[in-house]
N, C-alpha and C positions, 0 to 999 in steps of 0.2 A: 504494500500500500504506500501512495505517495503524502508524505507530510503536510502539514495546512500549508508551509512555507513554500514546498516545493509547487503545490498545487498557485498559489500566491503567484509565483514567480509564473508558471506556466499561464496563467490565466492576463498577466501582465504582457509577455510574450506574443501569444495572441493577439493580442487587442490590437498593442503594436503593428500586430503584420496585420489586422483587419482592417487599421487604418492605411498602412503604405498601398496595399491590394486596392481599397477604394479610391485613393486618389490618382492610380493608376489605372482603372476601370474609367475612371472620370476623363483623364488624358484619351483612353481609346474608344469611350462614347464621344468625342470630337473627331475623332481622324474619319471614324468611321459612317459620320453624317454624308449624305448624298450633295452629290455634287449636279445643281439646277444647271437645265439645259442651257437656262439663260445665259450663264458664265461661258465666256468665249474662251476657250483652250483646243487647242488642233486636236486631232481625232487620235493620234498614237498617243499624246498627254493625256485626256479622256482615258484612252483604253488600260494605260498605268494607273488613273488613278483610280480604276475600276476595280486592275490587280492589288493594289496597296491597299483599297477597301477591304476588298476580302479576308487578306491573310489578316488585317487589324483585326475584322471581326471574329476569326477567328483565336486570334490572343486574346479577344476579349473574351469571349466565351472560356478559355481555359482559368483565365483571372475568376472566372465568376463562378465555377465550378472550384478553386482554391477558396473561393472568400465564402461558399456554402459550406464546403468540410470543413473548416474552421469554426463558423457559426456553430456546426454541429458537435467539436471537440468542446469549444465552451459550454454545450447544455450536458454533453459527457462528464464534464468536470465534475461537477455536482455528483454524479451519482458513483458510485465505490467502485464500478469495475474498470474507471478510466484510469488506463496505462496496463489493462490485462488483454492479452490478444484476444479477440473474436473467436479467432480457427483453436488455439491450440490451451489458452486460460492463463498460461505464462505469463509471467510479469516483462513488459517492455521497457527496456533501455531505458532508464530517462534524459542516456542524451541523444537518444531516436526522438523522445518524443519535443526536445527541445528544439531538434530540426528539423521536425516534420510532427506538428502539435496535434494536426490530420489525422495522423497514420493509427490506423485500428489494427492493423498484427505485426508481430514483433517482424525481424529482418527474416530470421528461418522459414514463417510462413508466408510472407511476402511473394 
């Protein structure tokens, strides 16, 4: 079991990366806004920035799927089996869980 301290720390951790993950989400909800036909740019510019939408949206999408597991490690916290793996019941690393506050099974079952 992880200490109130430990838990402290990791819940502190979190938040941290909760907040860099949204302001970062926030950065790729701008690139990833559509570009009005209005706007004159030649047709091969267009077609980049067509390219550059997508992969953003898709970094956004992995950002927002980190910033869900996360939300979800913090409601874990709270309850006594956070930092035991799912698959195997073992206790996790806690400097796994300090790299990865996400991570539901230790590195063996991974």
């Amino acid at each position: 079991m992880l200490t109130q301290e430990e838990k402290r720390d990791i819940q502190d951790r979190i938040n941290k990366k909760l907040s860099d993950l949204q302001e970062r989400m926030d950065e790729y909800k701008q690139l990833t806004k559509p570009i009005p036909p209005s706007v004159s740019i030649g047709r091969v510019s267009r077609m980049d920035a067509i390219n550059n939408r997508s992969v953003n949206e898709a970094a956004l999408r992995q950002l927002k799927n980190q910033y869900k597991s996360l939300e979800n490690a913090l409601s874990r916290l709270k309850k006594d089996k956070f930092g035991r793996c799912v698959s195997c019941g073992k206790k996790i690393p806690t400097a796994r869980i300090h790299l990865m506050p996400g991570a539901l099974r230790c590195v063996r079952c991974s």
